[in-house]
N, C-alpha and C positions, 0 to 999 in steps of 0.2 A: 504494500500500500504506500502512494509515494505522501510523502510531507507537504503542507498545504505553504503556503509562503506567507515566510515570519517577517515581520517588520524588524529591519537595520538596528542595532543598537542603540546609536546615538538616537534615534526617533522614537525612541523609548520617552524622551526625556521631553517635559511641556516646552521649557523654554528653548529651548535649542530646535525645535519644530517651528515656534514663535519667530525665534532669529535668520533660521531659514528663510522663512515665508516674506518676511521683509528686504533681507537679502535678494529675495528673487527679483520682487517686482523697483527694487531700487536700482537694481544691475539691467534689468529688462528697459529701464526710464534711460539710466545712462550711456546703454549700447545704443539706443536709437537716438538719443540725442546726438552721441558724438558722431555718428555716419550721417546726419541729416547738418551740423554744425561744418564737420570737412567738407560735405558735398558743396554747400553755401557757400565757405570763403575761398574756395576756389573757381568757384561760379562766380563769385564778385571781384576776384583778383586775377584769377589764369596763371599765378605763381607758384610752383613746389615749395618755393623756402616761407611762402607764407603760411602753411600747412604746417611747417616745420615752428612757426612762432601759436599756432594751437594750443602744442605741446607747452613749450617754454613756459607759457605767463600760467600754465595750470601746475608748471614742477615748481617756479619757484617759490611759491607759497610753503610747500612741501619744507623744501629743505632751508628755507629763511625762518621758519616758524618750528621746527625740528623740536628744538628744546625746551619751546612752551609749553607742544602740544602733549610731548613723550611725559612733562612734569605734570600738565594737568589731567591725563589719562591716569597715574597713580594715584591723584589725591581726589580728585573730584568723580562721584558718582560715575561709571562710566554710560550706565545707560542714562543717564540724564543726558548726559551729553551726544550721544546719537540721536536723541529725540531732537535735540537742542538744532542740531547739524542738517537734520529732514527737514527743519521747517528753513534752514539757509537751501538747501537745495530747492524744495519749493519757490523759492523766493527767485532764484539762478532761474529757473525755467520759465516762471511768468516774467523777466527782465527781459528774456531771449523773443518772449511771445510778444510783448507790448515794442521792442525794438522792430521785428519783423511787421508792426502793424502801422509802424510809422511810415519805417522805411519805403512799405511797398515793394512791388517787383524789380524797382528801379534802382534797388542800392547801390551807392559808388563805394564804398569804405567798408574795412571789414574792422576798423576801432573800437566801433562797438560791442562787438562782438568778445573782443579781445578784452575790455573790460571787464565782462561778464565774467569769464571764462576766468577772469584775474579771482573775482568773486568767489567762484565755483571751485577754484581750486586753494581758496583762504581755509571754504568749507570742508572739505576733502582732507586737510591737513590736519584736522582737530579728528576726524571722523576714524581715518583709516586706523589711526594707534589703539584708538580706544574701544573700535570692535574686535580689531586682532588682540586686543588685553584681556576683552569679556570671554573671549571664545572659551578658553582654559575653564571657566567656571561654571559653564553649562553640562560639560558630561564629566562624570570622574573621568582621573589619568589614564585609565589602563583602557578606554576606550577612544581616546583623543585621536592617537594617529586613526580610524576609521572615522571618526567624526569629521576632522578634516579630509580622508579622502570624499565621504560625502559631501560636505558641504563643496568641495572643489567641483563636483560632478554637477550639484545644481546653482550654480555660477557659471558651470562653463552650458550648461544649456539654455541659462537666458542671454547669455552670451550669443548663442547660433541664438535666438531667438527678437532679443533687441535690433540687430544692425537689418536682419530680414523685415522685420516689422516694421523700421524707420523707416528701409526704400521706398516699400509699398505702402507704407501710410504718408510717405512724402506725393505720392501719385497721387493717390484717393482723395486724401485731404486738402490737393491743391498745393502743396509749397510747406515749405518748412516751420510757417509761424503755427497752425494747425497742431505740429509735430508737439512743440513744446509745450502745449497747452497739455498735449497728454501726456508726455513725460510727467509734470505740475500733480497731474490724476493721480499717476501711478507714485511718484514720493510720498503723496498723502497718504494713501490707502498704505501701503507699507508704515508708517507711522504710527497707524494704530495696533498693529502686531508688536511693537517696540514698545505701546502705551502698556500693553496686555503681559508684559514681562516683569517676574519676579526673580531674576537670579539674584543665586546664593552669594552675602557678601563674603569678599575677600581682604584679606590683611593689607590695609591699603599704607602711604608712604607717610609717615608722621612725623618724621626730621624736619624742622627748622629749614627752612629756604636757604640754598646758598648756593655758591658755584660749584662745590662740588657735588650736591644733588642733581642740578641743572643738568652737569656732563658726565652721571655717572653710565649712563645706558652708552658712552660712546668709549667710555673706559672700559665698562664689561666686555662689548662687540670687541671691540681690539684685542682683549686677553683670553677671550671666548675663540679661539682659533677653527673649532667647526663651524660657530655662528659667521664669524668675520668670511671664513672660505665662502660657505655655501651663496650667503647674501651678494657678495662680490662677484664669482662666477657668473650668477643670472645679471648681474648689472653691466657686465661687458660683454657677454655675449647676446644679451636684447639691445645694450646700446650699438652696439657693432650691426645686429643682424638684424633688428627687426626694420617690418616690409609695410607696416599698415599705413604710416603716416603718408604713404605715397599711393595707396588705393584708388585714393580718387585720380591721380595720374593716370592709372595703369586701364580702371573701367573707362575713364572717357577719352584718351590720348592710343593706349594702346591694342586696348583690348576691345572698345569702342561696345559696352556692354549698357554703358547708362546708369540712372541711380538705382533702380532695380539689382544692374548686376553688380553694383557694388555694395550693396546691402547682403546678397551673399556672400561676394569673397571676402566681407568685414566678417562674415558666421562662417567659413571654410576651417579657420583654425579652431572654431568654439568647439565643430563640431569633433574636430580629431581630438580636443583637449577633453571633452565628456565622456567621448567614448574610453577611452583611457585611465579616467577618473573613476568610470563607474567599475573596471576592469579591476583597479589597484585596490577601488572599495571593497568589492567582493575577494580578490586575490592580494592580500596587502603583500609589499616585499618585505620576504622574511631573511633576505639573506644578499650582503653584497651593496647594499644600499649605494652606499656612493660612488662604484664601478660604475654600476648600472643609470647615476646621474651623471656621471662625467659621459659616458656614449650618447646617451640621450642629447646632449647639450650639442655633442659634436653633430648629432645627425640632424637637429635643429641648422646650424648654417649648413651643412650639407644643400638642404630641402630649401633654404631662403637662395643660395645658388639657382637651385635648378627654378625656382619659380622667375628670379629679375629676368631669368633669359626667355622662358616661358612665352609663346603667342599663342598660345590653344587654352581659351579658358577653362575645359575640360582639366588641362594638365594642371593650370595653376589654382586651380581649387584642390588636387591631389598634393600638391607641393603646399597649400597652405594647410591644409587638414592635417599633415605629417608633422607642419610647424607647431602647432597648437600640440599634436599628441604628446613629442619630445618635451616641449616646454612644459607641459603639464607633471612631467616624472618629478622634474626639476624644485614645480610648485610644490609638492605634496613633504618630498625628501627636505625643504629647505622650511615649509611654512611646522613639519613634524620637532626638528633640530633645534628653530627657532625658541619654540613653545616650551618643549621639555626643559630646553635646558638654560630656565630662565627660570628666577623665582619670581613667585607671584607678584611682589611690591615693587619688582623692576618692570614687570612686564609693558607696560606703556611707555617709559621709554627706551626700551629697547625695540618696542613693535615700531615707537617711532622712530630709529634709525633704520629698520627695514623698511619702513616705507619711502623715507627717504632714498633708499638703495633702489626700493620699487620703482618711483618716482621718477629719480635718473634713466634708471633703463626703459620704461614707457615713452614718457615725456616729453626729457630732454633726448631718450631716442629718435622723437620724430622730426626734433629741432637738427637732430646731426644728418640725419635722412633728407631732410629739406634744403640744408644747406649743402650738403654732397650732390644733390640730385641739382640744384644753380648750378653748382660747379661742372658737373662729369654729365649731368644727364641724370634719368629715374633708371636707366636700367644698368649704367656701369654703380652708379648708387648702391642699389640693393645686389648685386654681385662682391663689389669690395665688401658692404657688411656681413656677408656670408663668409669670404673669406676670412676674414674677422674674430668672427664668432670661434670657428674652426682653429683660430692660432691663439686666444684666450684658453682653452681647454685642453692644448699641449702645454701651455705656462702654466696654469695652476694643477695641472698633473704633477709638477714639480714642486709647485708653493706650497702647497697645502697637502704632503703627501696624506696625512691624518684622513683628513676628509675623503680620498680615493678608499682608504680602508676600512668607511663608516661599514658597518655590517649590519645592524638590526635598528630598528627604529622605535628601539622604546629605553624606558629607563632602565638602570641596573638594579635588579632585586636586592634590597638588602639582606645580610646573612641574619641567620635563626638566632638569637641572642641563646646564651648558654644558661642554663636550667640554673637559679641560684641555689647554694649549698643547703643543704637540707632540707630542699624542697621535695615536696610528692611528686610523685611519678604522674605524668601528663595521662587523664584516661583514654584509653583509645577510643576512636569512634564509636558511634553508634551502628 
Protein backbone atom coordinates (compact mmCIF):
# COMPACT_ATOMS: atom_id res chain seq x y z
CA UNK A 1 0.00 0.00 0.00
CA UNK A 2 1.85 3.14 -1.12
CA UNK A 3 2.19 6.22 1.55
CA UNK A 4 -0.32 9.13 0.81
CA UNK A 5 1.87 12.50 0.75
CA UNK A 6 3.20 14.02 3.99
CA UNK A 7 3.51 17.62 4.12
CA UNK A 8 7.55 19.17 4.09
CA UNK A 9 8.79 19.66 7.47
CA UNK A 10 9.24 23.11 7.76
CA UNK A 11 5.30 23.52 6.77
CA UNK A 12 4.72 21.93 9.61
CA UNK A 13 5.30 25.18 11.36
CA UNK A 14 2.36 28.28 11.38
CA UNK A 15 4.63 30.86 10.83
CA UNK A 16 7.20 29.98 8.48
CA UNK A 17 3.83 28.95 6.18
CA UNK A 18 2.98 32.73 7.01
CA UNK A 19 6.44 33.82 5.93
CA UNK A 20 6.29 31.83 2.90
CA UNK A 21 3.17 33.19 1.75
CA UNK A 22 4.35 36.65 1.94
CA UNK A 23 7.56 35.84 0.40
CA UNK A 24 5.63 34.61 -2.55
CA UNK A 25 3.43 37.30 -3.50
CA UNK A 26 6.25 40.01 -2.41
CA UNK A 27 8.93 38.38 -4.95
CA UNK A 28 5.88 37.68 -7.54
CA UNK A 29 5.36 42.06 -7.12
CA UNK A 30 9.14 42.58 -7.44
CA UNK A 31 9.93 40.16 -10.50
CA UNK A 32 7.28 41.99 -12.41
CA UNK A 33 8.09 45.04 -11.53
CA UNK A 34 11.73 44.82 -12.27
CA UNK A 35 11.06 43.34 -16.03
CA UNK A 36 8.27 45.87 -16.69
CA UNK A 37 10.89 48.87 -14.91
CA UNK A 38 14.09 47.45 -17.57
CA UNK A 39 11.73 47.16 -20.33
CA UNK A 40 10.73 51.01 -19.62
CA UNK A 41 14.00 52.69 -19.22
CA UNK A 42 15.38 51.24 -22.07
CA UNK A 43 12.32 52.03 -24.06
CA UNK A 44 12.84 55.78 -22.95
CA UNK A 45 16.69 55.79 -23.23
CA UNK A 46 17.81 52.82 -26.10
CA UNK A 47 21.13 52.71 -23.68
CA UNK A 48 22.75 49.25 -22.20
CA UNK A 49 24.72 51.33 -19.60
CA UNK A 50 21.43 52.88 -18.55
CA UNK A 51 20.05 49.51 -17.46
CA UNK A 52 23.29 49.06 -15.82
CA UNK A 53 22.46 52.52 -13.58
CA UNK A 54 18.84 50.38 -12.45
CA UNK A 55 21.06 48.22 -10.69
CA UNK A 56 23.42 50.83 -9.06
CA UNK A 57 21.02 53.48 -7.39
CA UNK A 58 19.06 50.14 -5.99
CA UNK A 59 22.96 48.58 -4.55
CA UNK A 60 23.96 51.53 -3.10
CA UNK A 61 21.59 51.82 -0.56
CA UNK A 62 22.40 48.23 0.30
CA UNK A 63 25.86 48.74 1.02
CA UNK A 64 25.91 52.72 2.27
CA UNK A 65 23.26 51.79 4.89
CA UNK A 66 25.00 48.11 5.77
CA UNK A 67 25.74 48.86 9.38
CA UNK A 68 22.41 50.41 10.25
CA UNK A 69 20.56 48.01 8.80
CA UNK A 70 22.63 44.77 10.09
CA UNK A 71 22.56 46.90 13.80
CA UNK A 72 18.84 47.48 13.62
CA UNK A 73 17.92 43.85 12.56
CA UNK A 74 19.48 42.66 16.10
CA UNK A 75 17.85 45.02 18.27
CA UNK A 76 14.63 46.11 16.93
CA UNK A 77 11.67 43.69 16.46
CA UNK A 78 12.52 42.02 13.22
CA UNK A 79 9.03 41.53 12.13
CA UNK A 80 8.18 44.83 12.93
CA UNK A 81 10.37 45.90 10.66
CA UNK A 82 9.33 43.82 7.51
CA UNK A 83 5.87 45.13 8.04
CA UNK A 84 7.47 48.58 8.45
CA UNK A 85 9.59 47.85 4.98
CA UNK A 86 5.94 46.53 2.81
CA UNK A 87 4.33 49.56 3.59
CA UNK A 88 7.80 51.52 1.84
CA UNK A 89 7.43 49.03 -0.95
CA UNK A 90 3.91 49.98 -1.31
CA UNK A 91 4.69 53.23 -1.30
CA UNK A 92 7.95 52.57 -4.29
CA UNK A 93 5.16 51.15 -6.42
CA UNK A 94 2.38 53.72 -6.32
CA UNK A 95 5.41 56.56 -6.89
CA UNK A 96 6.27 54.31 -10.08
CA UNK A 97 2.34 54.40 -10.92
CA UNK A 98 1.49 58.06 -10.31
CA UNK A 99 5.03 58.88 -12.39
CA UNK A 100 3.83 56.66 -15.20
CA UNK A 101 0.47 58.70 -15.04
CA UNK A 102 2.04 61.94 -15.40
CA UNK A 103 4.58 61.16 -17.76
CA UNK A 104 2.20 59.58 -20.29
CA UNK A 105 3.53 57.57 -23.22
CA UNK A 106 5.79 60.36 -24.14
CA UNK A 107 8.49 60.14 -21.42
CA UNK A 108 11.90 61.62 -22.38
CA UNK A 109 13.90 60.90 -18.83
CA UNK A 110 14.23 57.89 -17.00
CA UNK A 111 15.34 60.24 -13.49
CA UNK A 112 12.44 59.50 -12.30
CA UNK A 113 12.58 56.48 -12.32
CA UNK A 114 15.96 56.26 -10.92
CA UNK A 115 14.79 58.16 -7.85
CA UNK A 116 12.30 55.74 -7.14
CA UNK A 117 14.24 52.80 -7.56
CA UNK A 118 16.93 55.09 -5.06
CA UNK A 119 13.72 54.68 -2.61
CA UNK A 120 13.02 51.02 -3.39
CA UNK A 121 16.24 50.14 -2.68
CA UNK A 122 16.65 52.42 1.00
CA UNK A 123 13.71 49.98 1.47
CA UNK A 124 15.20 46.79 0.59
CA UNK A 125 18.26 47.53 2.67
CA UNK A 126 16.54 47.59 6.14
CA UNK A 127 14.24 44.52 4.68
CA UNK A 128 16.75 41.88 3.35
CA UNK A 129 18.80 41.50 6.82
CA UNK A 130 16.02 41.28 8.94
CA UNK A 131 14.16 38.48 7.12
CA UNK A 132 17.28 36.44 6.48
CA UNK A 133 17.68 37.06 10.69
CA UNK A 134 13.98 35.90 11.33
CA UNK A 135 14.34 32.88 9.05
CA UNK A 136 16.46 30.86 11.83
CA UNK A 137 13.46 31.39 14.39
CA UNK A 138 10.79 29.92 12.40
CA UNK A 139 11.66 26.12 12.24
CA UNK A 140 14.11 24.53 14.82
CA UNK A 141 17.81 23.92 13.64
CA UNK A 142 17.87 20.60 12.65
CA UNK A 143 15.30 21.24 10.05
CA UNK A 144 16.70 24.74 8.67
CA UNK A 145 18.89 23.53 5.94
CA UNK A 146 15.40 21.95 4.22
CA UNK A 147 13.42 24.87 5.24
CA UNK A 148 15.77 26.93 3.35
CA UNK A 149 15.95 24.58 0.43
CA UNK A 150 12.15 25.02 0.59
CA UNK A 151 11.80 28.37 0.91
CA UNK A 152 14.55 28.79 -2.18
CA UNK A 153 12.11 26.56 -4.24
CA UNK A 154 9.04 28.90 -3.62
CA UNK A 155 11.12 32.14 -4.59
CA UNK A 156 12.40 30.69 -7.33
CA UNK A 157 8.88 29.90 -8.62
CA UNK A 158 7.59 33.26 -8.20
CA UNK A 159 10.57 34.16 -9.71
CA UNK A 160 9.42 32.20 -13.24
CA UNK A 161 6.22 33.45 -12.39
CA UNK A 162 6.73 37.41 -11.66
CA UNK A 163 8.81 38.56 -14.97
CA UNK A 164 6.13 36.18 -17.07
CA UNK A 165 3.32 37.92 -15.51
CA UNK A 166 4.90 41.44 -15.97
CA UNK A 167 5.35 40.90 -19.85
CA UNK A 168 1.88 39.81 -20.34
CA UNK A 169 0.32 42.08 -17.92
CA UNK A 170 2.60 44.89 -19.56
CA UNK A 171 0.38 43.93 -22.98
CA UNK A 172 -3.15 43.57 -21.26
CA UNK A 173 -2.99 46.27 -19.12
CA UNK A 174 -1.62 48.70 -21.70
CA UNK A 175 1.83 49.83 -20.43
CA UNK A 176 3.66 49.68 -17.44
CA UNK A 177 1.99 52.33 -15.06
CA UNK A 178 -1.16 49.51 -14.88
CA UNK A 179 1.91 47.03 -13.88
CA UNK A 180 2.64 48.89 -10.78
CA UNK A 181 -0.48 49.50 -9.58
CA UNK A 182 -0.58 45.77 -9.13
CA UNK A 183 2.66 45.19 -7.99
CA UNK A 184 1.11 48.03 -4.97
CA UNK A 185 -1.84 44.85 -4.65
CA UNK A 186 0.25 42.32 -4.28
CA UNK A 187 2.96 44.15 -1.23
CA UNK A 188 -0.30 44.74 0.43
CA UNK A 189 -1.86 41.50 0.42
CA UNK A 190 1.59 39.84 1.53
CA UNK A 191 1.51 42.29 4.41
CA UNK A 192 -1.20 40.94 6.10
CA UNK A 193 0.44 37.40 6.22
CA UNK A 194 3.58 39.39 8.02
CA UNK A 195 0.56 41.02 10.34
CA UNK A 196 -0.78 37.24 11.12
CA UNK A 197 2.96 36.39 12.52
CA UNK A 198 3.89 35.23 15.95
CA UNK A 199 7.46 34.05 15.91
CA UNK A 200 9.31 32.97 18.70
CA UNK A 201 11.52 35.67 20.38
CA UNK A 202 15.04 35.46 20.15
CA UNK A 203 18.09 36.76 22.29
CA UNK A 204 18.36 40.00 20.73
CA UNK A 205 21.75 42.41 21.00
CA UNK A 206 21.80 44.46 24.26
CA UNK A 207 25.29 46.08 24.27
CA UNK A 208 25.45 49.75 24.47
CA UNK A 209 25.86 51.35 20.83
CA UNK A 210 29.28 51.71 19.70
CA UNK A 211 31.62 51.06 16.93
CA UNK A 212 32.48 48.03 17.70
CA UNK A 213 28.81 46.64 17.66
CA UNK A 214 28.36 48.70 14.54
CA UNK A 215 31.32 46.58 12.66
CA UNK A 216 31.08 43.57 14.51
CA UNK A 217 29.09 41.39 11.61
CA UNK A 218 32.17 42.52 9.31
CA UNK A 219 34.74 41.35 11.88
CA UNK A 220 32.84 37.91 12.31
CA UNK A 221 32.56 37.55 8.16
CA UNK A 222 36.40 38.08 7.97
CA UNK A 223 37.27 35.52 10.65
CA UNK A 224 34.29 33.38 9.68
CA UNK A 225 36.47 31.86 6.66
CA UNK A 226 33.50 29.56 5.24
CA UNK A 227 31.04 32.52 5.60
CA UNK A 228 33.61 35.10 4.16
CA UNK A 229 34.56 32.18 1.19
CA UNK A 230 31.03 31.15 0.37
CA UNK A 231 29.57 34.82 0.23
CA UNK A 232 32.57 36.16 -1.97
CA UNK A 233 32.50 33.34 -4.50
CA UNK A 234 28.79 34.06 -5.42
CA UNK A 235 29.66 37.81 -5.45
CA UNK A 236 32.25 37.58 -8.24
CA UNK A 237 31.09 35.07 -10.08
CA UNK A 238 27.23 36.82 -10.51
CA UNK A 239 29.33 40.12 -10.69
CA UNK A 240 31.41 38.77 -13.48
CA UNK A 241 28.74 36.45 -15.15
CA UNK A 242 25.42 37.59 -14.64
CA UNK A 243 23.32 38.11 -18.00
CA UNK A 244 19.92 39.62 -16.80
CA UNK A 245 20.68 43.27 -16.67
CA UNK A 246 21.18 43.12 -20.53
CA UNK A 247 17.63 41.01 -21.36
CA UNK A 248 16.19 43.79 -22.56
CA UNK A 249 19.05 44.15 -25.17
CA UNK A 250 19.03 40.66 -26.02
CA UNK A 251 14.73 40.30 -26.43
CA UNK A 252 14.57 43.52 -28.45
CA UNK A 253 18.12 44.12 -30.32
CA UNK A 254 18.90 40.42 -30.78
CA UNK A 255 16.62 38.11 -30.40
CA UNK A 256 13.84 40.41 -31.52
CA UNK A 257 11.23 38.56 -29.06
CA UNK A 258 9.50 41.69 -27.49
CA UNK A 259 8.39 42.39 -23.94
CA UNK A 260 6.48 39.02 -23.91
CA UNK A 261 9.76 37.22 -24.70
CA UNK A 262 11.44 38.98 -22.22
CA UNK A 263 9.37 38.22 -19.50
CA UNK A 264 10.27 34.72 -20.10
CA UNK A 265 13.83 34.72 -20.60
CA UNK A 266 13.61 37.10 -17.06
CA UNK A 267 11.63 33.36 -15.72
CA UNK A 268 14.25 30.81 -17.80
CA UNK A 269 16.70 30.99 -14.98
CA UNK A 270 13.72 30.80 -12.09
CA UNK A 271 12.62 28.07 -13.72
CA UNK A 272 16.14 25.93 -13.75
CA UNK A 273 16.78 27.43 -10.12
CA UNK A 274 13.12 25.63 -8.75
CA UNK A 275 13.56 22.99 -10.32
CA UNK A 276 16.67 22.39 -8.60
CA UNK A 277 15.53 23.72 -5.24
CA UNK A 278 12.76 21.42 -5.10
CA UNK A 279 15.30 18.49 -6.05
CA UNK A 280 17.82 19.48 -3.20
CA UNK A 281 14.41 19.87 -0.86
CA UNK A 282 13.43 16.52 -1.37
CA UNK A 283 17.29 15.11 -1.84
CA UNK A 284 19.27 17.58 0.43
CA UNK A 285 23.26 17.15 -0.19
CA UNK A 286 24.44 14.82 2.33
CA UNK A 287 27.94 14.67 1.33
CA UNK A 288 30.62 16.91 -0.59
CA UNK A 289 28.81 20.19 -0.06
CA UNK A 290 31.32 22.49 -1.23
CA UNK A 291 32.95 20.40 -4.25
CA UNK A 292 29.60 20.14 -5.47
CA UNK A 293 29.35 24.38 -5.06
CA UNK A 294 32.48 25.13 -6.57
CA UNK A 295 31.29 22.83 -10.06
CA UNK A 296 28.17 24.35 -9.98
CA UNK A 297 29.60 27.94 -9.95
CA UNK A 298 31.90 26.91 -12.64
CA UNK A 299 29.07 25.44 -14.99
CA UNK A 300 27.06 28.66 -14.06
CA UNK A 301 29.73 30.87 -16.49
CA UNK A 302 30.06 27.96 -18.60
CA UNK A 303 26.10 28.37 -19.42
CA UNK A 304 26.36 32.56 -19.33
CA UNK A 305 29.17 31.73 -22.35
CA UNK A 306 27.17 29.80 -24.38
CA UNK A 307 23.87 31.97 -23.86
CA UNK A 308 25.99 35.87 -24.88
CA UNK A 309 26.72 33.95 -28.03
CA UNK A 310 23.34 32.36 -28.30
CA UNK A 311 20.80 33.50 -31.47
CA UNK A 312 18.07 30.75 -31.12
CA UNK A 313 15.98 31.72 -28.38
CA UNK A 314 15.07 28.11 -27.88
CA UNK A 315 18.96 27.63 -26.87
CA UNK A 316 19.10 30.79 -24.78
CA UNK A 317 16.37 29.87 -22.54
CA UNK A 318 18.30 26.25 -22.20
CA UNK A 319 21.49 28.21 -21.26
CA UNK A 320 19.47 30.55 -18.92
CA UNK A 321 17.53 27.66 -17.15
CA UNK A 322 21.16 25.90 -16.56
CA UNK A 323 22.05 29.44 -15.03
CA UNK A 324 19.58 29.71 -12.50
CA UNK A 325 19.86 25.69 -11.79
CA UNK A 326 23.81 26.00 -10.97
CA UNK A 327 23.40 29.26 -9.15
CA UNK A 328 20.64 27.82 -7.16
CA UNK A 329 23.25 24.87 -5.59
CA UNK A 330 25.36 27.94 -4.72
CA UNK A 331 22.19 29.77 -2.98
CA UNK A 332 21.14 26.80 -0.69
CA UNK A 333 25.04 25.63 0.33
CA UNK A 334 25.95 29.49 1.08
CA UNK A 335 22.26 30.82 2.56
CA UNK A 336 22.63 26.95 4.98
CA UNK A 337 26.73 28.19 6.07
CA UNK A 338 25.50 31.53 6.54
CA UNK A 339 22.71 30.78 9.00
CA UNK A 340 24.33 27.94 11.13
CA UNK A 341 27.15 29.22 11.70
CA UNK A 342 26.12 32.56 13.06
CA UNK A 343 24.70 33.03 16.59
CA UNK A 344 21.48 34.36 16.90
CA UNK A 345 22.35 38.02 18.26
CA UNK A 346 24.78 38.55 15.29
CA UNK A 347 22.48 37.37 12.80
CA UNK A 348 21.23 40.70 11.32
CA UNK A 349 24.35 41.98 10.86
CA UNK A 350 25.91 39.46 9.48
CA UNK A 351 22.77 38.75 7.02
CA UNK A 352 23.59 42.27 6.49
CA UNK A 353 26.97 41.84 5.19
CA UNK A 354 25.56 39.06 2.86
CA UNK A 355 23.39 41.13 1.46
CA UNK A 356 25.52 43.50 0.82
CA UNK A 357 27.61 40.76 -0.93
CA UNK A 358 24.11 39.89 -2.60
CA UNK A 359 23.66 43.26 -3.45
CA UNK A 360 27.04 43.62 -5.26
CA UNK A 361 26.77 40.61 -7.22
CA UNK A 362 22.85 41.50 -8.47
CA UNK A 363 23.00 45.07 -8.74
CA UNK A 364 26.13 46.40 -9.03
CA UNK A 365 26.27 43.33 -11.49
CA UNK A 366 24.10 44.85 -13.95
CA UNK A 367 25.97 48.29 -13.60
CA UNK A 368 29.35 46.29 -14.61
CA UNK A 369 27.12 44.56 -17.55
CA UNK A 370 25.92 47.83 -18.62
CA UNK A 371 28.96 49.48 -18.70
CA UNK A 372 30.98 46.46 -20.56
CA UNK A 373 28.18 46.18 -22.90
CA UNK A 374 28.81 50.67 -23.87
CA UNK A 375 32.15 49.50 -24.11
CA UNK A 376 32.45 45.98 -26.05
CA UNK A 377 28.83 45.56 -27.08
CA UNK A 378 25.92 43.05 -25.19
CA UNK A 379 27.22 40.07 -26.58
CA UNK A 380 31.23 40.40 -26.07
CA UNK A 381 29.74 41.66 -22.49
CA UNK A 382 28.09 38.70 -21.36
CA UNK A 383 30.86 36.28 -22.81
CA UNK A 384 33.81 38.09 -20.90
CA UNK A 385 31.50 37.68 -17.78
CA UNK A 386 31.33 34.05 -18.21
CA UNK A 387 34.62 33.82 -18.68
CA UNK A 388 34.96 35.47 -15.59
CA UNK A 389 32.92 33.68 -13.49
CA UNK A 390 34.93 30.52 -14.72
CA UNK A 391 38.48 32.05 -13.49
CA UNK A 392 36.86 33.24 -9.98
CA UNK A 393 36.33 29.55 -9.02
CA UNK A 394 39.92 28.40 -10.11
CA UNK A 395 41.18 31.21 -7.54
CA UNK A 396 39.12 30.46 -4.74
CA UNK A 397 39.64 26.67 -5.22
CA UNK A 398 42.98 28.00 -3.89
CA UNK A 399 41.67 30.67 -1.29
CA UNK A 400 39.47 29.03 0.46
CA UNK A 401 40.69 25.40 0.31
CA UNK A 402 38.24 24.97 3.67
CA UNK A 403 35.28 25.74 1.98
CA UNK A 404 36.18 23.17 -1.21
CA UNK A 405 36.09 20.44 1.61
CA UNK A 406 32.77 21.80 3.40
CA UNK A 407 31.18 18.19 3.58
CA UNK A 408 27.76 18.03 5.27
CA UNK A 409 25.58 20.83 5.92
CA UNK A 410 24.59 20.98 9.38
CA UNK A 411 25.94 21.54 12.72
CA UNK A 412 28.23 19.24 14.65
CA UNK A 413 26.50 17.19 17.30
CA UNK A 414 27.79 17.76 20.48
CA UNK A 415 29.36 14.70 22.44
CA UNK A 416 27.06 12.78 25.37
CA UNK A 417 28.34 14.54 28.41
CA UNK A 418 29.75 11.76 31.00
CA UNK A 419 27.34 10.15 33.53
CA UNK A 420 28.21 12.07 37.00
CA UNK A 421 29.86 9.93 39.76
CA UNK A 422 27.54 8.09 41.47
CA UNK A 423 24.89 8.53 39.48
CA UNK A 424 22.15 5.71 38.59
CA UNK A 425 22.28 3.90 35.72
CA UNK A 426 20.35 5.74 32.78
CA UNK A 427 16.99 3.36 32.40
CA UNK A 428 16.65 1.87 29.03
CA UNK A 429 13.85 2.51 26.90
CA UNK A 430 10.71 1.66 26.85
Amino acid sequence: MTRGFETPVAFRYREYRLFQADRFLATIATQMQSVVVGWEVYDITRQPLALGYVGLVQFLPAAGLSLLTGHTADRVDRRKILLFCHVGLVACSLLLYARGAAAGPTATSALPIYAILLLFGITRAFLGPASQALMPSLVPTEHFASAVAWGSSIWEVAAIAGPALGGVAYGLLHGARNVYLLCAVLYGAGTLFLDAMRPRTERMDTRAVSLETLLAGIAYVWQKKLILGSISLDLFAVLFGGATALLPVYARDILHVGPTGLGILRSAPAVGAALTALVIAQRPLRRRAGAIMFACVALFGVATIVFGVSRSFWLSLVALAVIGASDMVSVVVRSTLVQLETPAAMRGRVSAVNMVFIGASNELGEMESGLTAAWFGAVPAVVIGGVGACAVVLLWTFLFPDLRRVDRLELPQPAPSPPAPNAPPEAPPA
